[in-house]
C-alpha positions as CSV (number, residue, x, y, z in Angstrom):
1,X,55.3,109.6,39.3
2,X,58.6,108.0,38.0
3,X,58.5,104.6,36.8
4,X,61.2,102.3,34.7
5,X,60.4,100.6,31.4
6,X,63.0,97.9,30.2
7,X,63.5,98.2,26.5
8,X,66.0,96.9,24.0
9,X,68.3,99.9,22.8
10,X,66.9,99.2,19.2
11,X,63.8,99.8,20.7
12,X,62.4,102.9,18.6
13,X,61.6,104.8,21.6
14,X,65.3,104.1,23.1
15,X,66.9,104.7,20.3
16,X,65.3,108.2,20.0
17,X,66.1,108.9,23.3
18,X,69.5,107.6,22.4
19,X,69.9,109.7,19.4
20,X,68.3,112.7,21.6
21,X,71.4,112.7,23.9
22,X,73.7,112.4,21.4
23,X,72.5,115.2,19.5
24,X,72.8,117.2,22.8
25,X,76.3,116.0,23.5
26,X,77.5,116.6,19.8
27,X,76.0,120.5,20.5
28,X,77.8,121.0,23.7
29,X,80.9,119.4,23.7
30,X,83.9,121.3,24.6
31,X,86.3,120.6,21.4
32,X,83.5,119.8,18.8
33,X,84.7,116.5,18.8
34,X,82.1,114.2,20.1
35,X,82.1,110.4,19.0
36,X,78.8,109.0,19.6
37,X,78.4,105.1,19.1
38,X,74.9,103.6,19.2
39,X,75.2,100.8,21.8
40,X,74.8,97.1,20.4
41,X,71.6,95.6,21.6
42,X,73.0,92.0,22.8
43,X,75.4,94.4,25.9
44,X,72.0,95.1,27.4
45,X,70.0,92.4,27.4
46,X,69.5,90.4,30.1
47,X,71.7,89.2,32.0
48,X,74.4,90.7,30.3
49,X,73.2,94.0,31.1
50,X,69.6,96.2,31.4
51,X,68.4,99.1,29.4
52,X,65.9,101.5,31.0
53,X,63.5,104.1,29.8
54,X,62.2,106.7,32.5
55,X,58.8,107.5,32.2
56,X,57.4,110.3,33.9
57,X,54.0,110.8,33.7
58,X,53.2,108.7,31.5
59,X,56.0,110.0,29.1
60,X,59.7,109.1,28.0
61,X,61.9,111.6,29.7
62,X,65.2,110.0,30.1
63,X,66.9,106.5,29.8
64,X,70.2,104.6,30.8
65,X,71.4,101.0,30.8
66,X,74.0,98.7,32.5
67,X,76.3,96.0,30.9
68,X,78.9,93.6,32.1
69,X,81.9,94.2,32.1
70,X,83.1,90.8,34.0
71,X,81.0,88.4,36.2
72,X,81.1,90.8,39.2
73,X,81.6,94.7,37.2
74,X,78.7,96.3,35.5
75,X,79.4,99.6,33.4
76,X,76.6,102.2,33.5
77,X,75.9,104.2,30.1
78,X,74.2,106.8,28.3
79,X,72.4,107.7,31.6
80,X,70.6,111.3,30.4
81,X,67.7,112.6,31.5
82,X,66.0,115.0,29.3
83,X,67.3,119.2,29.9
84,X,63.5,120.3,30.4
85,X,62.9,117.5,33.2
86,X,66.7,118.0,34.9
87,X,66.6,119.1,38.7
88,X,64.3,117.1,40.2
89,X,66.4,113.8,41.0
90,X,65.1,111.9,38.0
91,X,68.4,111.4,37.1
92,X,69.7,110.2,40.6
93,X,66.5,108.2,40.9
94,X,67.5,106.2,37.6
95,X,71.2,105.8,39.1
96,X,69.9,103.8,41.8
97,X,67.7,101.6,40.3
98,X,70.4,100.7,37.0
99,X,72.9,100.0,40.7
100,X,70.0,97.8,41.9
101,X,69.8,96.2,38.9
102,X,72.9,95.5,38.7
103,X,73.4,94.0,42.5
104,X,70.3,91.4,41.3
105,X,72.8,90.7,38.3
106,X,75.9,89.6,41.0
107,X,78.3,92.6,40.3
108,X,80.0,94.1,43.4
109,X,81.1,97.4,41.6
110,X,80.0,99.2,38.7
111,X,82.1,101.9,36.7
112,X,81.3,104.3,34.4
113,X,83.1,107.3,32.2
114,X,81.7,110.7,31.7
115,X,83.4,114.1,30.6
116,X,84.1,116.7,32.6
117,X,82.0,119.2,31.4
118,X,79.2,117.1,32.3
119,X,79.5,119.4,35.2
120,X,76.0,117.8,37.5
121,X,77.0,114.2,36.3
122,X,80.2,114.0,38.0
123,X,78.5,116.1,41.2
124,X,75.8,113.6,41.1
125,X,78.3,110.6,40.7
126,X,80.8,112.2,43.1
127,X,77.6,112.2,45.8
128,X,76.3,108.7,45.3
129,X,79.6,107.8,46.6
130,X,81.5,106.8,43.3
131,X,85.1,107.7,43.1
132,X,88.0,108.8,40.4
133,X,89.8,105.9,39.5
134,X,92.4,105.7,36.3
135,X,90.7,105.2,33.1
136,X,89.3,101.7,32.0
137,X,88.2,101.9,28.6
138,X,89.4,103.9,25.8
139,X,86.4,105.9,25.1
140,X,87.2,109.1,23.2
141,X,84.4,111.4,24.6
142,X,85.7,110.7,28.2
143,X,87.7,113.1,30.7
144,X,86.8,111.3,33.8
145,X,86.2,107.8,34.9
146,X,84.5,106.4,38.4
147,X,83.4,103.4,40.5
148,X,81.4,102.4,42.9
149,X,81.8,99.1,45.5
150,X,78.1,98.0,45.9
């Protein structure tokens, strides 16, 4: 059974799983170029923004967070779910509830970059009804941003 856990991003678990999908990223990234930056810990703190662990099982298997961008737009990041736990919807599952999370916060629209080899992200993101839209950060490891009207 799949349940949340709200942590700070300094939070030793977090940051492992933090440092987990970096380390993944930094592997697999299509010009060897990756640029991770640890998130600060005030940008998802309540109510400025959330940071989730998944548990499954009683274990950490994946995490994600949310942080405001303005009063109304919410930025989703470092959503990853852990390779060997993939494919079974954990990774929509925590989509939905950082969007919850973010409607109980007042935003009307979240956004939210990814690359494009990221290939089940952006077919994940593309099916929960986000769309392309023209880029609205500056963020070095990105191809591809999105948003969503909630």
């Amino acid at each position: 059974m799949v349940s949340f856990r709200e942590a700070s991003v300094d939070d030793p678990d977090a940051h492992a799983l933090i440092a987990e999908y970096f380390d993944m990223r930094a592997e697999t990234f299509p010009t060897g170029d990756y640029s991770p930056v640890f998130p600060k810990a005030a940008n998802f703190a309540p109510p400025a923004g959330v940071f989730l662990i998944v548990v499954e099982d009683g274990e950490d298997v994946g995490c994600g967070g949310i942080k405001r961008l303005a009063d109304d737009r919410y930025e989703i990041k470092h959503l990853w779910i852990q390779p060997r736990m993939q494919g079974r919807g954990l990774g929509r599952t925590l989509l939905t509830e950082l969007e919850r999370r973010a409607r109980d916060f007042g935003a009307t629209e979240v956004v939210l970059d990814t690359n494009a080899s990221l290939v089940a992200a952006g077919g994940m993101y593309r099916s929960g009804g986000y769309e392309e839209i023209e880029p609205y950060n500056d963020n070095p490891n990105a191809t591809n941003w999105f948003r969503k009207s909630l």
